[in-house]
C-alpha positions as CSV (number, residue, x, y, z in Angstrom):
1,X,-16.5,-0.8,-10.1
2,X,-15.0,0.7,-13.2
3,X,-16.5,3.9,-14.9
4,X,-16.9,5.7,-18.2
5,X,-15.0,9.0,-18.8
6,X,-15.7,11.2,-15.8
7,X,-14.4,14.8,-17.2
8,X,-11.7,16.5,-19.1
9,X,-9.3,15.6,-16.4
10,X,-10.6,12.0,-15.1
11,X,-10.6,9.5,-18.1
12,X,-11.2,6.3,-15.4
13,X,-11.2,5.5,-12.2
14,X,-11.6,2.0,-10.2
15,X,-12.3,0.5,-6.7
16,X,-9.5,-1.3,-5.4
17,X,-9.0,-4.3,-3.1
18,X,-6.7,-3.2,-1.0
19,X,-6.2,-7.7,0.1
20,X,-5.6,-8.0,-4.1
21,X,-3.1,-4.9,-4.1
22,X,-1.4,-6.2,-1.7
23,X,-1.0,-9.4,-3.3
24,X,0.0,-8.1,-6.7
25,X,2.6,-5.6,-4.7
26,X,4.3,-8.8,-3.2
27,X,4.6,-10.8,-6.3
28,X,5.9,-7.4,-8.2
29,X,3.2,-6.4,-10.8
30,X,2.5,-3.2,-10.1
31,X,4.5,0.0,-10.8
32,X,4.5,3.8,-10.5
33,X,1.9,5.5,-7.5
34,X,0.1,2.5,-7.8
35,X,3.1,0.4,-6.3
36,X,3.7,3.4,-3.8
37,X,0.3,3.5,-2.5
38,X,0.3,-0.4,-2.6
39,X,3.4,-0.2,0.2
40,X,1.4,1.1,2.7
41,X,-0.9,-1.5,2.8
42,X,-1.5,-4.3,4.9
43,X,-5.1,-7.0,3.5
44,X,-6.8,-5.1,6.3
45,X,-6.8,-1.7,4.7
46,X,-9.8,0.2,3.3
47,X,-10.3,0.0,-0.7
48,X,-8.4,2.4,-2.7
49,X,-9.7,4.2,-5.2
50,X,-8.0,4.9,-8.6
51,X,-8.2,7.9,-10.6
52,X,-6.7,7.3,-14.1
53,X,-6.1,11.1,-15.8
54,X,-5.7,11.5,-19.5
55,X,-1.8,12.8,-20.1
56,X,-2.9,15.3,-22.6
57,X,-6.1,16.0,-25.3
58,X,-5.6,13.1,-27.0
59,X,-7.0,9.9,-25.3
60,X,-5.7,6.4,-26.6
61,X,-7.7,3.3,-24.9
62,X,-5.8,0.1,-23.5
63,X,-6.7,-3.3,-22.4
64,X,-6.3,-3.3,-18.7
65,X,-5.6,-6.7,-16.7
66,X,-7.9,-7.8,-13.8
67,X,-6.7,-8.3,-10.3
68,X,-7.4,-11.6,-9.4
């Protein structure tokens, strides 16, 4: 599940796999809190949930890659 703009704070935010994570985390495509929060996980683990903020007012919109 991906949304729309939330707020003026909350641009995205996605439901997570935490089995794909995991996956990603072990072949080393992920970075940032994202690869933090990723460590903690075993395939077992509930879904995460990630909130994507805007940095500042202005809001530039990128391509994101699927976990498969």
């Amino acid at each position: 599940m991906t949304s729309h703009p939330v707020n003026s704070e909350i641009a995205v935010f996605q439901n997570l796999a935490a089995a794909q994570l995991v996956e990603v985390y072990e072949n080393d495509g992920l970075k940032g809190k994202l690869k933090e929060v990723a460590a903690g996980l075993d395939e077992e683990s509930n879904p995460v949930i990630m909130l994507v903020k805007y940095r500042d007012s202005s809001v530039t919109y990128t391509q994101s890659a699927k976990l498969e």
